[in-house]
N, C-alpha and C positions, 0 to 999 in steps of 0.2 A: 508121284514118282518122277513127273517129267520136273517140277520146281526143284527135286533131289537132286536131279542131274546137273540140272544149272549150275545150281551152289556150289556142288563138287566141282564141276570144268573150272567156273570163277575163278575159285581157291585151291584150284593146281595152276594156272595161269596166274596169278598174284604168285604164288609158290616158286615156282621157276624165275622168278626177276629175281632181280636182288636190289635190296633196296639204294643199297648206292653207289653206282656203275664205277665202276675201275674205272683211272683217268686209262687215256689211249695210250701207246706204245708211242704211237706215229698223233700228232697234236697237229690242228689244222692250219697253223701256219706253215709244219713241217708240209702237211701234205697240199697247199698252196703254193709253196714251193716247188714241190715236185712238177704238178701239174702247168705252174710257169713254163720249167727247163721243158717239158714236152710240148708244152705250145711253142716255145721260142726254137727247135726243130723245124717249124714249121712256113716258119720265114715271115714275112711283113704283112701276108694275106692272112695269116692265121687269126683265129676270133679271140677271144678273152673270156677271162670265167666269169659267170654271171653268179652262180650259187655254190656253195661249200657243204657236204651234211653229212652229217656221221649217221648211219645205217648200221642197225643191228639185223644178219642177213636171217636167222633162225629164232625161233622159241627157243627150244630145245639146246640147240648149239650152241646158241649167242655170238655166232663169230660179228667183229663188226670191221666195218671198213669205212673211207672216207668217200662218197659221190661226189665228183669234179662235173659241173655241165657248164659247156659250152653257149654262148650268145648267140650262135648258129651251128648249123651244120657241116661236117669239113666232108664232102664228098669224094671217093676214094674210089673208085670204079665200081657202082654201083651199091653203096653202101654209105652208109651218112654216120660217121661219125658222132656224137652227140655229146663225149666228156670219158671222163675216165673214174674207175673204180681203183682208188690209190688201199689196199690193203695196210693192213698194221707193220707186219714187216716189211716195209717200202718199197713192195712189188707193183705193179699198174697192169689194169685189163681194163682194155677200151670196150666205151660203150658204147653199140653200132645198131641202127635201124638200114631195113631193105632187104632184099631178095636176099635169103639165106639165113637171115639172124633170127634169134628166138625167138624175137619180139613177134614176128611175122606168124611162127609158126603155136606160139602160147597164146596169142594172144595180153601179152602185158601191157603194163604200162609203159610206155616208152623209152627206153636208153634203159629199164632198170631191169633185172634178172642175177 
């Protein structure tokens, strides 16, 4: 019964992918860019992007977006900065570690939620 299970989760999990992902709306040099013009906000002290990565945020959902991190942290009163989630439709939600943010209270991996 319990190897029955497996095989079914497996093969609902292969099931919901698709075999060959839609290109993005938003392409990672588009969202490289993005993430430039919001660092260059930032002025001369600002860090630089170290990694670029497209993120599927659900199973089920599949929404994806592009994670922008940062080579440090931009500290903001109390709260660290760490990179930006540039969405498909070229919206941005920054990604913050410290008192208050998710990360603190979920427990994740850091900068991601």
């Amino acid at each position: 019964m319990r190897t029955s299970l497996i095989i079914l989760s497996t093969a609902l999990l292969f099931a919901a992918q698709p075999l060959h992902a839609a290109t993005p709306a938003v392409d990672a040099l588009k969202a490289t860019k993005i993430a430039t013009d919001f660092l260059a906000k930032r002025g001369g002290n600002a860090p630089h992007i170290v990694s670029v990565v497209l993120e599927t945020s659900a199973l089920v959902k599949g929404t994806q977006s592009w994670i922008v991190r940062w080579s440090g942290p931009i500290d903001d009163g109390g709260t660290k900065e760490v990179g930006i989630r540039v969405k498909l439709d070229g919206s941005i939600a920054r990604l913050v570690e410290g008192p208050g943010s998710r990360r603190k209270k979920q427990n994740a991996t850091p900068g991601f939620y």
